[in-house]
Wavefront OBJ file of the C-alpha trace (Angstrom):
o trace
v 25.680 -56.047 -22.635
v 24.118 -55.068 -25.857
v 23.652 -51.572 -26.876
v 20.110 -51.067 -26.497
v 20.835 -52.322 -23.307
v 23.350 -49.491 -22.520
v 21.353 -47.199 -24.325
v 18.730 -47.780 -21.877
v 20.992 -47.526 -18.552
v 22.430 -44.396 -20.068
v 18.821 -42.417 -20.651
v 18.003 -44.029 -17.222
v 20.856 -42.073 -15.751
v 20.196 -39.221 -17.689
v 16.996 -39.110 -16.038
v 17.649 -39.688 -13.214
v 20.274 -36.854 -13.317
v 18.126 -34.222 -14.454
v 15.164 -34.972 -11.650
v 17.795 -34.478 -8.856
v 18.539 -31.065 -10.910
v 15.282 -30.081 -11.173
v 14.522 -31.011 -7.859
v 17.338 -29.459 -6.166
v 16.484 -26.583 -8.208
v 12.994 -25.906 -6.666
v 14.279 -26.438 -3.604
v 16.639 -23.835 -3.309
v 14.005 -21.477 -4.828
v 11.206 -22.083 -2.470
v 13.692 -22.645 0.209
v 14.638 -18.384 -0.864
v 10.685 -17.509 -0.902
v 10.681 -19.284 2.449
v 13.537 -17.113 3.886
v 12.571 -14.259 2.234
v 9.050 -14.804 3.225
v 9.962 -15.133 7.173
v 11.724 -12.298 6.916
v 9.411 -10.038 5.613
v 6.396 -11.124 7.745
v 8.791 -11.399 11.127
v 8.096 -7.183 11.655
v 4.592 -7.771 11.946
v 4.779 -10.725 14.212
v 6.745 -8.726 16.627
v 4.213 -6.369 16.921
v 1.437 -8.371 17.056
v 3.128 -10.238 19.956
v 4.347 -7.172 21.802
v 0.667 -6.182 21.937
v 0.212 -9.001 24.699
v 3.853 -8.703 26.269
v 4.285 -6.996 29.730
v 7.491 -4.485 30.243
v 10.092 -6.622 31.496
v 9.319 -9.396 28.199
v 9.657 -6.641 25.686
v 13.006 -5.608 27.487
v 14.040 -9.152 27.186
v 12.779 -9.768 24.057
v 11.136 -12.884 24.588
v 9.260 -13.727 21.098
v 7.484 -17.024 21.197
v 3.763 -16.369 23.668
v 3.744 -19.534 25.914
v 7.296 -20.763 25.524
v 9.216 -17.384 26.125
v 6.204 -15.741 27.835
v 2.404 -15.687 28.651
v 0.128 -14.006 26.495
v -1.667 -10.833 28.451
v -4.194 -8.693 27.181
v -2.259 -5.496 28.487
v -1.296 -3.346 25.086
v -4.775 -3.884 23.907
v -6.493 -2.905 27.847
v -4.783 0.347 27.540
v -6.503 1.370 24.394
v -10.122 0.101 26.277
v -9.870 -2.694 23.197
v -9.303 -5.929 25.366
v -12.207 -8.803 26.015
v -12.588 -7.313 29.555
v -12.619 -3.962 28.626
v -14.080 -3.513 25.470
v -17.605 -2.599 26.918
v -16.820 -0.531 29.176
v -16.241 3.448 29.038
v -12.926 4.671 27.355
v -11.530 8.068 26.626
v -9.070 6.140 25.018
v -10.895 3.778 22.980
v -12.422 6.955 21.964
v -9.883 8.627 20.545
v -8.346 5.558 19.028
v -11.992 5.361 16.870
v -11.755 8.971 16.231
v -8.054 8.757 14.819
v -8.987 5.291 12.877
v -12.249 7.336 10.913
v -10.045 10.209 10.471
v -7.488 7.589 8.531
v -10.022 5.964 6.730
v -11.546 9.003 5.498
v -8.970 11.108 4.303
v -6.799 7.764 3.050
v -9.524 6.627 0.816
v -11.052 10.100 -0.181
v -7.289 11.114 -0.925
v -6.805 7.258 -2.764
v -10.378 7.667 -5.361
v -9.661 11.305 -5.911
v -5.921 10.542 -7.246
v -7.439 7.741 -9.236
v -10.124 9.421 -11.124
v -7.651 12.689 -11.955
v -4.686 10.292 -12.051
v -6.389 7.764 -14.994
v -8.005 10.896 -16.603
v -4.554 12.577 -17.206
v -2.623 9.256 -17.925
v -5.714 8.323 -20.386
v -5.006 12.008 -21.758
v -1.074 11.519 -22.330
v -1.403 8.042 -23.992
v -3.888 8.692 -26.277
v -3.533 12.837 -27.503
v -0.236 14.945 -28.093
v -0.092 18.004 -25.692
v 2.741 20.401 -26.177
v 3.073 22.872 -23.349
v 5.903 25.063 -24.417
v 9.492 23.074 -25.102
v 7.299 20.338 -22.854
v 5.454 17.497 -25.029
v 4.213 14.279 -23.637
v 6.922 12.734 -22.485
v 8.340 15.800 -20.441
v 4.749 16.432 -18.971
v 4.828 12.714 -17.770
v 8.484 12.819 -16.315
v 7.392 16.441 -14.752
v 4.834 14.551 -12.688
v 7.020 11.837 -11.700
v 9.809 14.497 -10.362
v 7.299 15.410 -8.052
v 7.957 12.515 -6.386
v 11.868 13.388 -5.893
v 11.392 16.426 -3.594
v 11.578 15.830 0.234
v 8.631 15.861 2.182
v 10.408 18.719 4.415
v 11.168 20.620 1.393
v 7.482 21.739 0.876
v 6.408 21.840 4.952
v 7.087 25.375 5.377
v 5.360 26.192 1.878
v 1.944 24.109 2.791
v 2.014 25.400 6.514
v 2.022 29.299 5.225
v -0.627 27.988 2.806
v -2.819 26.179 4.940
v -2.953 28.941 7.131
v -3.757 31.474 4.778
v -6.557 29.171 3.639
v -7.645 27.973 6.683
v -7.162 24.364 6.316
v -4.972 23.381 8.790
v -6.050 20.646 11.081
v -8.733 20.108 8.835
v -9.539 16.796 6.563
v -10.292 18.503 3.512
v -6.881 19.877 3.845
v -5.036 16.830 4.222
v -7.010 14.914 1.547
v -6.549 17.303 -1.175
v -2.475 17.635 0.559
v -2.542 13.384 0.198
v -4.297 13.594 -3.296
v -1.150 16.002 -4.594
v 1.160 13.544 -3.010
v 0.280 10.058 -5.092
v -1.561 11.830 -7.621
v 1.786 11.071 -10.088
v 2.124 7.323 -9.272
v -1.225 6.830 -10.242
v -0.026 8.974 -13.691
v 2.657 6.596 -14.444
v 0.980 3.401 -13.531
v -2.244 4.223 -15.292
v -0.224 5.635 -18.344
v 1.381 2.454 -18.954
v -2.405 0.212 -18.869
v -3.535 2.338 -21.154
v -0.706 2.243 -23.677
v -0.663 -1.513 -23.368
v -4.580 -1.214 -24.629
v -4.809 -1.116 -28.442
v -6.087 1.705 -30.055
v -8.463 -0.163 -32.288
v -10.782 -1.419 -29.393
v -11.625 2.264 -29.200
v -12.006 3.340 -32.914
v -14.265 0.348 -33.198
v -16.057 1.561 -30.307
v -16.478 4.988 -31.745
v -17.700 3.595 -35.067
v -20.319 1.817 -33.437
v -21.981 5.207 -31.963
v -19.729 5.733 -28.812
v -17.712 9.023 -27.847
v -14.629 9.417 -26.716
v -15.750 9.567 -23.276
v -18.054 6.494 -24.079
v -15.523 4.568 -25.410
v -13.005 5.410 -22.260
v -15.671 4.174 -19.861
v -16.967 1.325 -21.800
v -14.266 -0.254 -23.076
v -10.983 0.801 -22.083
v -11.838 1.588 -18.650
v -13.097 -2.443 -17.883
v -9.477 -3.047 -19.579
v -7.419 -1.169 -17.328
v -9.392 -1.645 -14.212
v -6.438 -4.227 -12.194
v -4.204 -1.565 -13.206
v -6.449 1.082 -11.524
v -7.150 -1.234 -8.330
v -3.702 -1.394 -7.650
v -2.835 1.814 -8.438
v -5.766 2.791 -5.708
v -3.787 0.009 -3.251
v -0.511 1.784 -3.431
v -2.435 5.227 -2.979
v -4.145 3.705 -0.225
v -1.396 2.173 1.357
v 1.022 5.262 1.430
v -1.768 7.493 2.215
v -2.842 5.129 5.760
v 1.197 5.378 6.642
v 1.752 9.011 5.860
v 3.194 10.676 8.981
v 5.039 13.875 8.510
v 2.258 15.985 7.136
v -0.241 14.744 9.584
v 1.878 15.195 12.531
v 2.435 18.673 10.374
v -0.871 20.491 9.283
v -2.841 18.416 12.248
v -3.277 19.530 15.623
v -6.680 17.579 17.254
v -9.889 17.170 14.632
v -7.728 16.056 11.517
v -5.520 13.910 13.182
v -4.513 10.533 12.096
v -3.452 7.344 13.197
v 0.590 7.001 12.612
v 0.366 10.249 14.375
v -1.352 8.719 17.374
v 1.036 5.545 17.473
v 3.865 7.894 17.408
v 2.664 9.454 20.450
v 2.670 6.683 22.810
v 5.595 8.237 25.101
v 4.970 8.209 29.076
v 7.189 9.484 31.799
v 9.121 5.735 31.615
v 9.309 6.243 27.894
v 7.907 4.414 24.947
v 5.091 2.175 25.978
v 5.578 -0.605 23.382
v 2.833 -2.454 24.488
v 0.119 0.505 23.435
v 2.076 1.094 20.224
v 2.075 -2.583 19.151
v -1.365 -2.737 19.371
v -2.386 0.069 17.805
v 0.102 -1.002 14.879
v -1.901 -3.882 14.953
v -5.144 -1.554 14.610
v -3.399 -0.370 12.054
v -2.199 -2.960 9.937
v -5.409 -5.220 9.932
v -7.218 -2.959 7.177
v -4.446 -2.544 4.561
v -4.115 -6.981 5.331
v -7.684 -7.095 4.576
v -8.055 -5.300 1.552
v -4.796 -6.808 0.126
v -6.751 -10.241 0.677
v -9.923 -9.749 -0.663
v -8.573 -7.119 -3.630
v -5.345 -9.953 -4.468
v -6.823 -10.998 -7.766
v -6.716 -7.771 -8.972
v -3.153 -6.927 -7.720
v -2.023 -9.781 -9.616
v -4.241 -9.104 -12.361
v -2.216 -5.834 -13.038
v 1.364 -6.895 -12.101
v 0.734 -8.969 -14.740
v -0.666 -6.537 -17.346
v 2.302 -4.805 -16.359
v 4.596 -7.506 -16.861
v 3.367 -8.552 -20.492
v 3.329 -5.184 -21.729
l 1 2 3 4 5 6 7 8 9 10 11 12 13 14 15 16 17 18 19 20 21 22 23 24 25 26 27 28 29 30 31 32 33 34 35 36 37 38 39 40 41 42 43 44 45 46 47 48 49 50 51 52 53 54 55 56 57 58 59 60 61 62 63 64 65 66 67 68 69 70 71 72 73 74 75 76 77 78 79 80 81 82 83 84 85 86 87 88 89 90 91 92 93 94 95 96 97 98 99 100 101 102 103 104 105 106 107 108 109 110 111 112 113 114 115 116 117 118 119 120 121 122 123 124 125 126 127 128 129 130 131 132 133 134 135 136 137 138 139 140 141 142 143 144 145 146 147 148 149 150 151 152 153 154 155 156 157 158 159 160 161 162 163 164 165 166 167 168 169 170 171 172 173 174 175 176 177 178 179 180 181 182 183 184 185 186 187 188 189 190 191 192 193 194 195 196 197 198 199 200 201 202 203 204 205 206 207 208 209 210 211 212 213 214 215 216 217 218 219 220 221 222 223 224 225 226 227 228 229 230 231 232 233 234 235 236 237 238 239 240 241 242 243 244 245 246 247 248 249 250 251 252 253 254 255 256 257 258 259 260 261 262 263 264 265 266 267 268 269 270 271 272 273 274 275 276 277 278 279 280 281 282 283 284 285 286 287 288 289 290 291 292 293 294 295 296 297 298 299 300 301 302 303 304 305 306 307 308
């Protein structure tokens, strides 16, 4: 055998050697995703299921609808939300629609006040040098992020005393400006970090060509930033739908929400898990839909993140 000859056998196993590596490699990695993936998603295909089990398969924990058990409309009947229900009269279905616009409201009111403050101040602490005693930038930005640390039941007898003085409990307005408070300093830190990753020089161009400071914030660096914002608004959004303690708190029967009414779904026999699957369900649907159609931009600023 001449020594081209081996030369060729040899890169041939070579070759061969690293496809089998590389293979093997992305294997194992989307064999991980597809673990990790299962495992993640498993939660909310219990309670999607559960919504159609009857009492004795929840007890026995049957999983898979028409192997381990038939499919029955009874979580979603009891809420007046099932095909042969649906259009008829429901004090249930009622208040389930009351508690979902309550949500809604005070989750996205609370969501787009904490983004405009929340990019205003991070837009303020990136760009201009604030010195508030022994506190400059940096401690102002770490002050807001500390809020973070203190336990919800820390502050409950505080904002009850409060609330009552003002008058806001088991009101909306109360728990939105409450909810606003409570991710206003994500939104801080998130936003803070977009806008430092956004050169300086976009705006003094801006500003040479006529623009203001607040022209060139809403023109130019505001289009920059806005994945950051959008998923700064998502996280908002998403703790502010699955906020419990204050609800179940400062609420009473106008302002309150839905965790609160899941949590409620206690009989004489105990927990009907049925009921609370399905309004989990309710519950879930709109955060899966806006993570769908807003994905681009959750990407969009992971990555902004990510290259800064």
């Amino acid at each position: 055998m001449s020594d081209a000859t081996a030369q060729i056998f040899l890169d041939t196993d070579r070759d061969l050697a690293f496809r089998a590596k590389w293979y093997t490699g992305r294997a194992l990695i989307y064999g991980a995703l597809i673990f990790w993936a299962v495992i993640s998603l498993f939660p909310i295909y219990w309670t999607v299921t559960t919504s159609f089990k009857v009492a004795a398969d929840v007890m026995q924990g049957n999983l898979i609808p028409w192997v381990d058990f038939q499919p029955r409309w009874l979580g979603w009947r009891t809420l007046g939300l099932s095909p042969d229900s649906i259009f008829e009269t429901s004090t249930v279905r009622e208040e389930f629609l009351k508690r979902f616009m309550n949500s809604v409201i005070i989750s996205l009111s609370a969501s787009l006040l904490a983004a405009v403050l929340g990019s205003l101040a991070a837009y303020g602490l990136s760009r201009f040098s604030y010195r508030f005693g022994f506190m400059k930038n940096s401690d102002i930005s770490f002050f807001f992020l500390s809020q973070l640390i203190l336990p919800p039941v820390a502050l409950a007898l505080p904002f009850l005393v409060l609330y009552k003085e003002l008058d806001l409990l088991d009101s909306r307005i109360g728990i939105i400006l409450l909810y606003t408070l409570m991710v206003l300093p994500l939104v801080i830190w998130i936003m803070r970090d977009q806008f430092k990753a956004i050169p300086v020089e976009l705006e003094e161009a801006a500003m040479v060509d006529g623009l203001s400071v607040w022209g060139s914030f809403v023109q130019i660096v505001l289009p920059i930033a806005l994945p950051g914002l959008v998923a700064a608004f998502i996280l908002s959004l998403v703790l502010t739908w699955n906020e419990y303690f204050f609800a179940a708190l400062l609420t009473s029967t106008d302002a309150k929400t839905l965790p609160v009414m899941v949590a409620s779904q206690t009989g004489s026999q105990g927990i009907n898990w049925w009921s609370m699957a399905a309004l989990s369900g309710a519950a879930i649907a709109p955060l899966v839909v806006i993570g769908i159609v807003l994905e681009r931009y959750i990407i969009k600023g992971m990555a902004a993140g990510a290259g800064k």
